[in-house]
ChimeraX commands (.cxc) that place a marker at each C-alpha (Angstrom):
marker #1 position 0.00,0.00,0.00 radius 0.5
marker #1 position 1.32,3.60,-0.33 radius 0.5
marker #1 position 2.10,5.95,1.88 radius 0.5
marker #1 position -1.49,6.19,4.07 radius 0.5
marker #1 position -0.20,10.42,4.90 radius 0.5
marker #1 position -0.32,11.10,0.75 radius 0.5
marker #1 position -2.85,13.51,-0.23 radius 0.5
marker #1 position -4.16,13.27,-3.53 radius 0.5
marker #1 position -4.50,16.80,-5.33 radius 0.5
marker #1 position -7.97,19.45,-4.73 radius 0.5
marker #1 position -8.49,18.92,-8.74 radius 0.5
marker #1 position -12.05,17.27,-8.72 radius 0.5
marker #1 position -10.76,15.00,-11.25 radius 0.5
marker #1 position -9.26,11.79,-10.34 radius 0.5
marker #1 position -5.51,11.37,-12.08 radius 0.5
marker #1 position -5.66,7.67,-11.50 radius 0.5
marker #1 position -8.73,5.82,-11.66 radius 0.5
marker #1 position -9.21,1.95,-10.70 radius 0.5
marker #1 position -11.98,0.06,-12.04 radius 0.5
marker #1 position -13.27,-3.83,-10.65 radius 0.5
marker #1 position -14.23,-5.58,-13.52 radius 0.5
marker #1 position -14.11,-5.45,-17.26 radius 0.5
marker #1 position -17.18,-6.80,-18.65 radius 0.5
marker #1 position -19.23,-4.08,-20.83 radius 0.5
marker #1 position -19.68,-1.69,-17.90 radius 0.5
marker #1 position -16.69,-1.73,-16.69 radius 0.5
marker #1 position -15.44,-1.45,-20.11 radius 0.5
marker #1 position -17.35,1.84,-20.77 radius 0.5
marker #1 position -16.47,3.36,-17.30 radius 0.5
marker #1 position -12.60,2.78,-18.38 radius 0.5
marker #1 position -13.37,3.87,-21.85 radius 0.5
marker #1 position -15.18,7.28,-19.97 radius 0.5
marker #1 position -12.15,7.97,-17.40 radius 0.5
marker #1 position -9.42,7.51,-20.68 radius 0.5
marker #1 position -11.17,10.01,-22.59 radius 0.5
marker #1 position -11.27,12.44,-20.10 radius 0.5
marker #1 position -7.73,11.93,-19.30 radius 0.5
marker #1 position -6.97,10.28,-16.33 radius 0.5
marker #1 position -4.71,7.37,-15.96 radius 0.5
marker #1 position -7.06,4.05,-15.71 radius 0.5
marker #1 position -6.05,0.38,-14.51 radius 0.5
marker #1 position -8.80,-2.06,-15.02 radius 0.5
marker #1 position -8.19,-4.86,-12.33 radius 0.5
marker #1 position -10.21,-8.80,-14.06 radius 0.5
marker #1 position -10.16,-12.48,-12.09 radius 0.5
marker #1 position -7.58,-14.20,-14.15 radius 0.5
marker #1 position -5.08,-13.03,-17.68 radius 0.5
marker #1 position -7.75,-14.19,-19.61 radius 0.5
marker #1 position -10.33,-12.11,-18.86 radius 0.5
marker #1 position -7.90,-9.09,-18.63 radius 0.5
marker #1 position -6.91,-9.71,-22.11 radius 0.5
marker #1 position -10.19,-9.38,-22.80 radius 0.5
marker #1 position -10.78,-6.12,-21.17 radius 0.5
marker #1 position -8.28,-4.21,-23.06 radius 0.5
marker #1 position -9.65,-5.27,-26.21 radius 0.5
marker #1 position -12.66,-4.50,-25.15 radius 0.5
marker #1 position -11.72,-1.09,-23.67 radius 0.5
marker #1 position -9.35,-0.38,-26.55 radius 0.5
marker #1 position -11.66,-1.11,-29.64 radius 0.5
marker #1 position -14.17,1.64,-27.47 radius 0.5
marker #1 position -11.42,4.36,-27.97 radius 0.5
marker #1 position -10.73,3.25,-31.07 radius 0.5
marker #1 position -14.72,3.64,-31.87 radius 0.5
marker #1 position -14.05,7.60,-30.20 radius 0.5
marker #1 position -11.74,8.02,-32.47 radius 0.5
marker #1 position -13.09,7.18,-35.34 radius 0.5
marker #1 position -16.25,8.83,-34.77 radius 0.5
marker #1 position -14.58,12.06,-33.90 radius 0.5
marker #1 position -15.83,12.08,-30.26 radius 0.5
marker #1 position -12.51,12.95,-28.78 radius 0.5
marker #1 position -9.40,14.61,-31.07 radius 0.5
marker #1 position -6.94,13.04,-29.20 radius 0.5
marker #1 position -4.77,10.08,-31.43 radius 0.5
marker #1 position -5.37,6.03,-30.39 radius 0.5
marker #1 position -2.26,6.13,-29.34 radius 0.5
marker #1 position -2.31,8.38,-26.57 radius 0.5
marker #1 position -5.49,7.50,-25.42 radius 0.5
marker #1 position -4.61,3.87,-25.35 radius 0.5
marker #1 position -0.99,4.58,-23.13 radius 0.5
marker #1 position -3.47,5.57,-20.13 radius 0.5
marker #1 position -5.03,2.39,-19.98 radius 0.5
marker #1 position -3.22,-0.81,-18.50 radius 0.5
marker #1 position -4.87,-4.18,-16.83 radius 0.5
marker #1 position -4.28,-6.32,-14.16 radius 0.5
marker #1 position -5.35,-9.65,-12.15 radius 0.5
marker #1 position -3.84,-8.15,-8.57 radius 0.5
marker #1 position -5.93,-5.90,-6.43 radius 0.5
marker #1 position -2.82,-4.24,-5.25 radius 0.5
marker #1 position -2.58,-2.60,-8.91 radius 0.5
marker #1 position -5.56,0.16,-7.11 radius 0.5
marker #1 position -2.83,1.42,-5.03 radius 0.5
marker #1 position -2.12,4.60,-5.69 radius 0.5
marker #1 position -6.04,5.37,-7.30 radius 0.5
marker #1 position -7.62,8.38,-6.37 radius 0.5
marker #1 position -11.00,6.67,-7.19 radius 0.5
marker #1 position -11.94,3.02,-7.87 radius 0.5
marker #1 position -15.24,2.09,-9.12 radius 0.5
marker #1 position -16.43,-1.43,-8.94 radius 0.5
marker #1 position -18.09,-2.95,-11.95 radius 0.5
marker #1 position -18.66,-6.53,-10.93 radius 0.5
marker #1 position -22.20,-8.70,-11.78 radius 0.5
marker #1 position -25.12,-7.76,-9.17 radius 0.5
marker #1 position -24.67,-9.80,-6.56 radius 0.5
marker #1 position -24.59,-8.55,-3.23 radius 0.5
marker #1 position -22.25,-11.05,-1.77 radius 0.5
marker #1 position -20.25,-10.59,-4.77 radius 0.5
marker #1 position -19.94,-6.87,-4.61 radius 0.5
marker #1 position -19.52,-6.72,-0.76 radius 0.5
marker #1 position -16.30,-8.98,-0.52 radius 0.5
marker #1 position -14.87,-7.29,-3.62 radius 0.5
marker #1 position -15.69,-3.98,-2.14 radius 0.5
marker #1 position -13.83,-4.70,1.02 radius 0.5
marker #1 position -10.88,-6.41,-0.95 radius 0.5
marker #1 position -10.39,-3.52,-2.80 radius 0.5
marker #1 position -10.71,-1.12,0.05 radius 0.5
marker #1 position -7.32,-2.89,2.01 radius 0.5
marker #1 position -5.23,-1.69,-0.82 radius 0.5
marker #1 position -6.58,1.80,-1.23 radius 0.5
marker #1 position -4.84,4.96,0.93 radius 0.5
marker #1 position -7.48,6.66,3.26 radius 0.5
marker #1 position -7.92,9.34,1.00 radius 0.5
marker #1 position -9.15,7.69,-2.46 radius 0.5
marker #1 position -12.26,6.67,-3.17 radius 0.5
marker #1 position -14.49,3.84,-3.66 radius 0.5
marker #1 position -17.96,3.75,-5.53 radius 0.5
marker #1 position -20.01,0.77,-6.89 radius 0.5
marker #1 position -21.93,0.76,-10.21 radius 0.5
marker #1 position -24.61,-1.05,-8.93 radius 0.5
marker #1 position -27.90,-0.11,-10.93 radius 0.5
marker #1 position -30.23,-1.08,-7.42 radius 0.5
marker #1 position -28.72,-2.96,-4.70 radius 0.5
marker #1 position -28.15,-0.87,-1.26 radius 0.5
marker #1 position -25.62,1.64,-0.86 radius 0.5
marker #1 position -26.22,1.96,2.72 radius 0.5
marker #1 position -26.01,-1.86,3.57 radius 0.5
marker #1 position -22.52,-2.54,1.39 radius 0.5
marker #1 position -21.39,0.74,3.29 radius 0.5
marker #1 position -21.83,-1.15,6.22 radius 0.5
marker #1 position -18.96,-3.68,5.56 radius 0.5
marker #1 position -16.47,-1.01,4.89 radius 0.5
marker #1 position -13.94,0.63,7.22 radius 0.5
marker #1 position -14.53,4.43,5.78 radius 0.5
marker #1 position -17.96,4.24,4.67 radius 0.5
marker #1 position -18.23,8.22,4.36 radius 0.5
marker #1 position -15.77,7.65,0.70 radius 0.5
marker #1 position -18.05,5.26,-0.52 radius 0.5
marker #1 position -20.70,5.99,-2.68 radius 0.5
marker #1 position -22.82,4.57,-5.98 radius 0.5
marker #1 position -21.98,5.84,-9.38 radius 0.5
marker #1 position -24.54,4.60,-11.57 radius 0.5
marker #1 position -23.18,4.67,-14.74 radius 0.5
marker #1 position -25.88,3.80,-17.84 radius 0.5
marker #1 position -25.59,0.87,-20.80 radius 0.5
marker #1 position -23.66,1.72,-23.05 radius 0.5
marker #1 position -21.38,4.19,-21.05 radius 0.5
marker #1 position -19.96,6.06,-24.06 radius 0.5
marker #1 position -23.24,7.17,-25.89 radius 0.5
marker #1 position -25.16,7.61,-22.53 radius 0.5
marker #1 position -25.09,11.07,-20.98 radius 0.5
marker #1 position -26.41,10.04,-17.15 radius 0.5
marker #1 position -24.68,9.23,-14.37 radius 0.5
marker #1 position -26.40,8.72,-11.42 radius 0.5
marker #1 position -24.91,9.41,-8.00 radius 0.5
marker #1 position -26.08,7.33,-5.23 radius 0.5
marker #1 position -25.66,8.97,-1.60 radius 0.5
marker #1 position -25.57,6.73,1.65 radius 0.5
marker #1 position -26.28,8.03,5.07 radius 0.5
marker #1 position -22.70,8.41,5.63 radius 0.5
marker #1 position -21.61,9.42,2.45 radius 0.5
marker #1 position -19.41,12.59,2.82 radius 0.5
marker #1 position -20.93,16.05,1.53 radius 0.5
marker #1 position -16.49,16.13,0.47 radius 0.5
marker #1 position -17.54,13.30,-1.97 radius 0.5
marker #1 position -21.00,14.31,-3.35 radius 0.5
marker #1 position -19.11,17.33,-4.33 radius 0.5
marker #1 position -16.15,15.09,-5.97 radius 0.5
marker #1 position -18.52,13.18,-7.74 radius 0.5
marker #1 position -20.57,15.60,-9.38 radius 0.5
marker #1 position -17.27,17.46,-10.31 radius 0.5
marker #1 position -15.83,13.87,-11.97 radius 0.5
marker #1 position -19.17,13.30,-13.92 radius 0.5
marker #1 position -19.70,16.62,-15.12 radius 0.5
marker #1 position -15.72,15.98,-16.47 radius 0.5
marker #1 position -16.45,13.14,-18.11 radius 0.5
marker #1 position -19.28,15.58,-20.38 radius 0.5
marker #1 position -22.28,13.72,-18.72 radius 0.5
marker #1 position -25.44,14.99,-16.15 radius 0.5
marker #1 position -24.96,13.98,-12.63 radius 0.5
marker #1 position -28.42,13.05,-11.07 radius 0.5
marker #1 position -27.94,12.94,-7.23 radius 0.5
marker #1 position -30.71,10.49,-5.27 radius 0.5
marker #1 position -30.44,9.24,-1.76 radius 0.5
marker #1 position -30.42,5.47,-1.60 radius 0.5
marker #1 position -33.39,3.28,-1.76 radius 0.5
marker #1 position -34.46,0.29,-3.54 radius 0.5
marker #1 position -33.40,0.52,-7.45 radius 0.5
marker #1 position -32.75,4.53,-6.85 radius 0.5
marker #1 position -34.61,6.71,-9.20 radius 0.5
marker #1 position -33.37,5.36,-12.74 radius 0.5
marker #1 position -34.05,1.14,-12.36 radius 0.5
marker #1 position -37.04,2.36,-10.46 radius 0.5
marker #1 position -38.87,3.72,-12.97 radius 0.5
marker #1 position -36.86,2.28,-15.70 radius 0.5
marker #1 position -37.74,-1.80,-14.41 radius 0.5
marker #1 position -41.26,-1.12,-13.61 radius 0.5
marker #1 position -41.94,0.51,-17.55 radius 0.5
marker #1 position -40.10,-2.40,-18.54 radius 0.5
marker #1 position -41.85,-5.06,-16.56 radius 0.5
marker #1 position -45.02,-3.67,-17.58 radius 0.5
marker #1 position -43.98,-4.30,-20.88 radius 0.5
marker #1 position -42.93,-7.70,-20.94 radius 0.5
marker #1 position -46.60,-8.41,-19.24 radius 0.5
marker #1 position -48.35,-6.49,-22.25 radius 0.5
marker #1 position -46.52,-8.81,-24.70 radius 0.5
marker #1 position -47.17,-12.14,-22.74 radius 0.5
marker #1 position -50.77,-11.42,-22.91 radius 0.5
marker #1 position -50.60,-10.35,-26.56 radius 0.5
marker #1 position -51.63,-6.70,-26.28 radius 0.5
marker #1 position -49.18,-5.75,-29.39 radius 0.5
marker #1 position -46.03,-7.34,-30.42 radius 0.5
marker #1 position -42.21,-6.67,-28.72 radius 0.5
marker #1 position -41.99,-3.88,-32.11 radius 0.5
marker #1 position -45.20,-2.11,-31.84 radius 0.5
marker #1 position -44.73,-1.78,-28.21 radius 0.5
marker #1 position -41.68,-0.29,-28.21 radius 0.5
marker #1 position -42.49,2.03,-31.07 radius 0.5
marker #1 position -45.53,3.09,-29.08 radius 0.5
marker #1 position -42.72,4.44,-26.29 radius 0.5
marker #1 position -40.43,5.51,-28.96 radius 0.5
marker #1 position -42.56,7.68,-31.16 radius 0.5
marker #1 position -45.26,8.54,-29.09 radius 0.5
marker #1 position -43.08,9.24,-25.62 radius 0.5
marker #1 position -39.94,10.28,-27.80 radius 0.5
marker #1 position -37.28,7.46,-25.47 radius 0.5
marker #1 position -34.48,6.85,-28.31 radius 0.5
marker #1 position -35.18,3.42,-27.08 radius 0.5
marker #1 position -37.95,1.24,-26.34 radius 0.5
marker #1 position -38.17,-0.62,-23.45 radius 0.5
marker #1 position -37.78,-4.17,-24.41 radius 0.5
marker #1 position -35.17,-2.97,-26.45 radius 0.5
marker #1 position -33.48,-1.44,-23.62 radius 0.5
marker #1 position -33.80,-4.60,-21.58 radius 0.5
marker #1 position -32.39,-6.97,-24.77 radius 0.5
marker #1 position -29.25,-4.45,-24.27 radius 0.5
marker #1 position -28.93,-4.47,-20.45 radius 0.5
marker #1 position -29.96,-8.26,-20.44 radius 0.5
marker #1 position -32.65,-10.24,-19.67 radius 0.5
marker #1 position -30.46,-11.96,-16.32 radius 0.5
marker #1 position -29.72,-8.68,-15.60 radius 0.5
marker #1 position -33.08,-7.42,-15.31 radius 0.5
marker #1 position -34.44,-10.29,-13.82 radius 0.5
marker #1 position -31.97,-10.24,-10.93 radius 0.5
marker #1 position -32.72,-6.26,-10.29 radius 0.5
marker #1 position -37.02,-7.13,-11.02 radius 0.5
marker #1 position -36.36,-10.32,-7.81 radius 0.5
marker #1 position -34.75,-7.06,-5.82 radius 0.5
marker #1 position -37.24,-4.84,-5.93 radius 0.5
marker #1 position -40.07,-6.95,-5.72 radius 0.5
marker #1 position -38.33,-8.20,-2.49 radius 0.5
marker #1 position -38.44,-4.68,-1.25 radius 0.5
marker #1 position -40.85,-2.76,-3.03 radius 0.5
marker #1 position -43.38,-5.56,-3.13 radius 0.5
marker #1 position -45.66,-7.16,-5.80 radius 0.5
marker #1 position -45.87,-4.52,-8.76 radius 0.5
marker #1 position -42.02,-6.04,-9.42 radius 0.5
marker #1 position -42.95,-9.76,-9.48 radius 0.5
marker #1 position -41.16,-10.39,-12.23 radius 0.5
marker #1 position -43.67,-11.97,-15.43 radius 0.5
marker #1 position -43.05,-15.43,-15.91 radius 0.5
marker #1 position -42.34,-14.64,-19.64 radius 0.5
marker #1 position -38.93,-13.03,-18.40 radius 0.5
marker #1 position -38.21,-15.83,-16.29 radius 0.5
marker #1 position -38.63,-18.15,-18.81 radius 0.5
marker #1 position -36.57,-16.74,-21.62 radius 0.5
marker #1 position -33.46,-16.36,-19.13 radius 0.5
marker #1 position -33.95,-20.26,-17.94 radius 0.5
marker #1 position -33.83,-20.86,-21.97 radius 0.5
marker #1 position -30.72,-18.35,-22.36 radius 0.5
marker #1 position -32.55,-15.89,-24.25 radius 0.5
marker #1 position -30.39,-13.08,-22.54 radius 0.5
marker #1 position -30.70,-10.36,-24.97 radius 0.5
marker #1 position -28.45,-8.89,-27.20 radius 0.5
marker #1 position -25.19,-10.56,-25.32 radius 0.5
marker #1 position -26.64,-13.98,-26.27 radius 0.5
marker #1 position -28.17,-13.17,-29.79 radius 0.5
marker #1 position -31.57,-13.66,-28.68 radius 0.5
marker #1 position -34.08,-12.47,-26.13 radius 0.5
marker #1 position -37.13,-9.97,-27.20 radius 0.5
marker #1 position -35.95,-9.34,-30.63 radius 0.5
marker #1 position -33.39,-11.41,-32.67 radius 0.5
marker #1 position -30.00,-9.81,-32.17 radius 0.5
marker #1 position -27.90,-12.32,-34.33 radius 0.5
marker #1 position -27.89,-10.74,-37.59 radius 0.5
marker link #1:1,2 radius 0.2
marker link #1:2,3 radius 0.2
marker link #1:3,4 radius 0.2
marker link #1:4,5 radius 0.2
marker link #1:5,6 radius 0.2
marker link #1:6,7 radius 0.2
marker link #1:7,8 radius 0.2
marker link #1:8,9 radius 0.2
marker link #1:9,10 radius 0.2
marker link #1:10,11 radius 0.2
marker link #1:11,12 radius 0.2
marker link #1:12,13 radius 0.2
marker link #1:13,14 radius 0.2
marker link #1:14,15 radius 0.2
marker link #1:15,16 radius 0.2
marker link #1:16,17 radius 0.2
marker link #1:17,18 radius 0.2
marker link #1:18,19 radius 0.2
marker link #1:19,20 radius 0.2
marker link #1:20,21 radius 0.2
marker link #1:21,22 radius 0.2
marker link #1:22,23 radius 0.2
marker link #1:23,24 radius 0.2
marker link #1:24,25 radius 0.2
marker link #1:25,26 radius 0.2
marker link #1:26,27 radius 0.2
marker link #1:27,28 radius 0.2
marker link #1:28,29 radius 0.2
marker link #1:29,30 radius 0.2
marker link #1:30,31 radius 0.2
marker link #1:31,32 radius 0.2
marker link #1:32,33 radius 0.2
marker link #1:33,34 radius 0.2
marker link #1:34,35 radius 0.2
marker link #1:35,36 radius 0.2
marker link #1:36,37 radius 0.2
marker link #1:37,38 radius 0.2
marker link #1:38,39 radius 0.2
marker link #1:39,40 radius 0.2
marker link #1:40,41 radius 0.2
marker link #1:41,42 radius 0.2
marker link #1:42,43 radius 0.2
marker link #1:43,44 radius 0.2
marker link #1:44,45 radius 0.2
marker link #1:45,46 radius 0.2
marker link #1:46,47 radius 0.2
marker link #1:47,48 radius 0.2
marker link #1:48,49 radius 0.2
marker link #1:49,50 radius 0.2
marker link #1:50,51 radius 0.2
marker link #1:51,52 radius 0.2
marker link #1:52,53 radius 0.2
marker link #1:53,54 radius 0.2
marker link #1:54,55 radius 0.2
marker link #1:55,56 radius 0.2
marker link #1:56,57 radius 0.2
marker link #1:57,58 radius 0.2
marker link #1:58,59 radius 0.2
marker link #1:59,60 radius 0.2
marker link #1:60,61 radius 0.2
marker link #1:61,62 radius 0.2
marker link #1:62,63 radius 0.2
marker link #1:63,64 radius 0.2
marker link #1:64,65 radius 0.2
marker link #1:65,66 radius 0.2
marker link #1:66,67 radius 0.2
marker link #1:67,68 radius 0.2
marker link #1:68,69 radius 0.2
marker link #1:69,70 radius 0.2
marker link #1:70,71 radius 0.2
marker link #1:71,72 radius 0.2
marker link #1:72,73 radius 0.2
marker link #1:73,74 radius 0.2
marker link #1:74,75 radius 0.2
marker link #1:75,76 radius 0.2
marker link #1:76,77 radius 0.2
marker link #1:77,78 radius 0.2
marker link #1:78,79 radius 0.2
marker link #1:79,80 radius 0.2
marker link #1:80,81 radius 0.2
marker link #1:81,82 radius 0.2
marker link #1:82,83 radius 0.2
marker link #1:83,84 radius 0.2
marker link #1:84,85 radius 0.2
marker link #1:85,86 radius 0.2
marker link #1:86,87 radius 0.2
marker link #1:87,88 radius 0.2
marker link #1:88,89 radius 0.2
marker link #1:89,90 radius 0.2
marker link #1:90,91 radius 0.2
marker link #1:91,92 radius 0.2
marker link #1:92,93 radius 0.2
marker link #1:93,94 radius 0.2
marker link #1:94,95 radius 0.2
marker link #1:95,96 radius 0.2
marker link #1:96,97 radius 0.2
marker link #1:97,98 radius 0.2
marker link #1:98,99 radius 0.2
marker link #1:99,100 radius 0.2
marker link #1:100,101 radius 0.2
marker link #1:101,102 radius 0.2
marker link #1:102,103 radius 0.2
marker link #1:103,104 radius 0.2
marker link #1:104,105 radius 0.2
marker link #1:105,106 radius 0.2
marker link #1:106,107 radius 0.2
marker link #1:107,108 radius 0.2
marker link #1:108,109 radius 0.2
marker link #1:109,110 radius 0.2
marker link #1:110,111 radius 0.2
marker link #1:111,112 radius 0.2
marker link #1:112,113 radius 0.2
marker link #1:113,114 radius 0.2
marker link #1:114,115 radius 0.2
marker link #1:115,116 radius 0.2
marker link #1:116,117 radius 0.2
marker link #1:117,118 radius 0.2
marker link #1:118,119 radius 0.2
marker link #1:119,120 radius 0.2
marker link #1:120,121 radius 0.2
marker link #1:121,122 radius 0.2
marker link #1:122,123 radius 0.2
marker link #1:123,124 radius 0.2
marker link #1:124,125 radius 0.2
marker link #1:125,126 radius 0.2
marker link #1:126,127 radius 0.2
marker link #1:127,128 radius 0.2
marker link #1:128,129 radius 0.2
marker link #1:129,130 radius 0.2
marker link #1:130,131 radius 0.2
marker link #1:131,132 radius 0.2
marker link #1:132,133 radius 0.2
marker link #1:133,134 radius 0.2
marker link #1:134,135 radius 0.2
marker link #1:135,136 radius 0.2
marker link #1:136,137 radius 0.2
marker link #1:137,138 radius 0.2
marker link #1:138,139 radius 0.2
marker link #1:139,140 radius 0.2
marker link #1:140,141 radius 0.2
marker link #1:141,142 radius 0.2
marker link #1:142,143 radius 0.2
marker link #1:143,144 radius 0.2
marker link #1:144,145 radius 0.2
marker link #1:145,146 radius 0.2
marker link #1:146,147 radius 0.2
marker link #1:147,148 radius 0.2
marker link #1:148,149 radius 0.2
marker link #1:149,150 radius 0.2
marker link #1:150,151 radius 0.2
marker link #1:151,152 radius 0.2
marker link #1:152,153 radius 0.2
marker link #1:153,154 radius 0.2
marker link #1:154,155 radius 0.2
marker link #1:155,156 radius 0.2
marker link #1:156,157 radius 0.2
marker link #1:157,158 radius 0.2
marker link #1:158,159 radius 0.2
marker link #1:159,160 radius 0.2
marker link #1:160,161 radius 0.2
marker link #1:161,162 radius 0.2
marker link #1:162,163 radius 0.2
marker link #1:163,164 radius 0.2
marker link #1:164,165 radius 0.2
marker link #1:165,166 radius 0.2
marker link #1:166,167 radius 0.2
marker link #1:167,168 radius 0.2
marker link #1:168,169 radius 0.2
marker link #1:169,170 radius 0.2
marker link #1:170,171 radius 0.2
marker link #1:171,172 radius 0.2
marker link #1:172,173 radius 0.2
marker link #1:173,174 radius 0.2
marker link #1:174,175 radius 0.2
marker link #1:175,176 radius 0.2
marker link #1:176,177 radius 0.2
marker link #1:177,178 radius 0.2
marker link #1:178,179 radius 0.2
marker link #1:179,180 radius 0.2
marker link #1:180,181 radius 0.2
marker link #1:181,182 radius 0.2
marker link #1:182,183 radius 0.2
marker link #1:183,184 radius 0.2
marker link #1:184,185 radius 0.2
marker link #1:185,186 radius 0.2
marker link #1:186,187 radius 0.2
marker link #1:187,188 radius 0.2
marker link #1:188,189 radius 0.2
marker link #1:189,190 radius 0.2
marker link #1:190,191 radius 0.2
marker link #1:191,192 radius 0.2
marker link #1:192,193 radius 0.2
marker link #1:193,194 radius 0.2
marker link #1:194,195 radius 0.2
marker link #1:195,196 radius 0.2
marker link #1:196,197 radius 0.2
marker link #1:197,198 radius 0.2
marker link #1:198,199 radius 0.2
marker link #1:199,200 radius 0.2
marker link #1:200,201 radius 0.2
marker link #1:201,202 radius 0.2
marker link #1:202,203 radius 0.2
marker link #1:203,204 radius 0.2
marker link #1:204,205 radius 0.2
marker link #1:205,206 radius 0.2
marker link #1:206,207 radius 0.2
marker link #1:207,208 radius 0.2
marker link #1:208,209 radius 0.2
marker link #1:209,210 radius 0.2
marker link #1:210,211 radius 0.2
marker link #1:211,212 radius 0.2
marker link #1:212,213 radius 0.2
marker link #1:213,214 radius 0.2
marker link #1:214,215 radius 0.2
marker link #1:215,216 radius 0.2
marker link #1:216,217 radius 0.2
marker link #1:217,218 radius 0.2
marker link #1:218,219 radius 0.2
marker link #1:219,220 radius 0.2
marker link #1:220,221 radius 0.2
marker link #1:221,222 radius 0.2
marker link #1:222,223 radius 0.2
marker link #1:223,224 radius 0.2
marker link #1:224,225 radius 0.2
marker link #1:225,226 radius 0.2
marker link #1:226,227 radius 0.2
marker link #1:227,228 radius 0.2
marker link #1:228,229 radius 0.2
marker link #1:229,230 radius 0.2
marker link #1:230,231 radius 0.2
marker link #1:231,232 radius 0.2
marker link #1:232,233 radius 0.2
marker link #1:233,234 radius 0.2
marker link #1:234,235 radius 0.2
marker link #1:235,236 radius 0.2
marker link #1:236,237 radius 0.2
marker link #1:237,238 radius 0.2
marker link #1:238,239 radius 0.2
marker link #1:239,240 radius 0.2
marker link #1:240,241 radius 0.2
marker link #1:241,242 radius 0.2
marker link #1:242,243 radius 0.2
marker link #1:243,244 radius 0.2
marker link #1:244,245 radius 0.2
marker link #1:245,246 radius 0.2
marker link #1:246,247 radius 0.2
marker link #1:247,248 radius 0.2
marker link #1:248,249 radius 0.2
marker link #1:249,250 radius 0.2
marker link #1:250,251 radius 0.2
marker link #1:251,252 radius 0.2
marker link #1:252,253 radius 0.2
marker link #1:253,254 radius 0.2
marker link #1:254,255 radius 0.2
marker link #1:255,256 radius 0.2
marker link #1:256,257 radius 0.2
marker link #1:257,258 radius 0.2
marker link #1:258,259 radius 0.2
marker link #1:259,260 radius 0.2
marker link #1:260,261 radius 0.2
marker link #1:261,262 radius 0.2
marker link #1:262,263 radius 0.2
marker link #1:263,264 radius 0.2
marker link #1:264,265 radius 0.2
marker link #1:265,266 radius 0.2
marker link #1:266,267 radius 0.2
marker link #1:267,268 radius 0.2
marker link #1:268,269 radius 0.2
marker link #1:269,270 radius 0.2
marker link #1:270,271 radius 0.2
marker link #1:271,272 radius 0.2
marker link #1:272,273 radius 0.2
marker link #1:273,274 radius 0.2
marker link #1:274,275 radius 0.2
marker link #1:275,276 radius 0.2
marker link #1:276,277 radius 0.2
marker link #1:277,278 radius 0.2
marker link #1:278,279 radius 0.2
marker link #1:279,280 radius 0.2
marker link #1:280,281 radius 0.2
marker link #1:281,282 radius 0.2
marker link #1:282,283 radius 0.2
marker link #1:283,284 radius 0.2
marker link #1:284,285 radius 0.2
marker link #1:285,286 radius 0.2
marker link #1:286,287 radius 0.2
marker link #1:287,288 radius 0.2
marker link #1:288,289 radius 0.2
marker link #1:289,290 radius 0.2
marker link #1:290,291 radius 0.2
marker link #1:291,292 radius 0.2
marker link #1:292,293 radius 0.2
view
């Protein structure tokens, strides 16, 4: 660990950013910290899966590029980025943000792991889209410079980040965060914590509704979503939206809530079913529209 008396600097943006996990979220949070210039070590179980992170992170920038979303060259973009199977690569990380699946157990131990190597003064966030800030705060040692940073599928083209606030999240760190999202050119939304916060709230429950609508044959998965699309104006509809988050995914948060919030998140048995079939979504090729082509 480094030196616990180091101070890291009063910029609101984080030099040296950590993230847990390099699946597609994590991938975009990397891809979101790189553009904006900080140095960013993505931490994965095994070589493998690291291997797999930098591609994933690196064709992302490449994508930037390309697109003429950022003017700096693939090269330098690409020379802030490195990977890692160690936790003790987050020394030295003025922020870490953990990006593993939604599992509470999960999530807890990593948070804690992570939090051993860190000096007192970083930070440590989760990107959990509903599980409780509050109650993962609870198995930390400095609970008040931990928070949620809700970061939205796909990171790159999405311009939300919601910021998730515990009861003994630091009024230091609300400030930090809103100062590192509006850096990264997206909108901080700040929400206390409760069940699914403000976003998978309201985003689950449209989306549940949905999937109910279609198993009893109200309109089809298209006509439904072009009802939301064209006559609500979302860019997306949302079985569309839950093809791209995934159908596990969604399931998982829908048991949550409904655990919580009660019955109007039972999740339909038409979701359940396509994830015990592996009809995931767009990760899998399949789940309410055909994604293989």
């Amino acid at each position: 660990m480094s030196d616990p008396a180091r101070k890291f600097p009063d910029d609101p943006f984080p030099d040296r950013v950590g993230v847990l996990g390099g699946g597609r979220m994590g991938a975009g949070i990397a891809h979101a910290f790189a553009v904006a210039g900080a140095a960013v070590v993505v931490v994965e179980r095994d070589d493998d899966a690291a291997a797999a992170a930098h591609d994933r992170v690196t064709e992302a920038l490449a994508k930037s590029v390309a697109r003429g979303t950022t003017a700096e060259p693939l090269a330098t973009l690409t020379s802030r980025l490195s990977v890692a199977t160690d936790y003790a690569a987050f020394a030295g990380c003025a922020l870490v943000v953990e990006a593993v699946p939604e599992d509470f157990a999960l999530k807890s131990a990593a948070l804690t792991s992570v939090e051993e190597k860190l000096d007192p003064a970083a930070w440590l966030a989760t990107n959990t889209s509903s599980l409780s800030i509050g109650a993962l705060a609870e198995q930390l040692k400095r609970p008040e410079r931990f928070c949620g940073l809700h970061f939205f599928n796909p990171v790159p083209a999405s311009l939300l980040v919601e910021i998730v606030l515990a009861e003994h999240t630091s009024a230091e760190l609300e400030s930090a965060a809103r100062g590192w999202v509006d850096a990264l050119g997206k909108t901080p939304v700040v929400v206390r914590d409760a069940p699914g916060f403000a976003s998978s709230r309201l985003g689950v429950a449209i989306a549940l509704e949905a999937m109910r609508m279609v198993e009893e044959g109200v309109a089809s998965p298209e006509d439904i979503d072009a009802a939301m699309v064209l006559g609500y104006k979302h860019p997306v509809g949302p079985l569309r939206t839950t093809d791209i988050v995934g159908l596990d995914v969604r399931l998982s948060i829908a048991e949550y809530l409904h655990s919580t919030l009660g019955e109007r998140f039972a999740p339909p048995q038409i979701l359940r079913d396509k994830v015990a079939r592996g009809e995931l979504g767009r990760k899998s090729g399949s789940g309410f529209f055909d994604w293989k082509g």
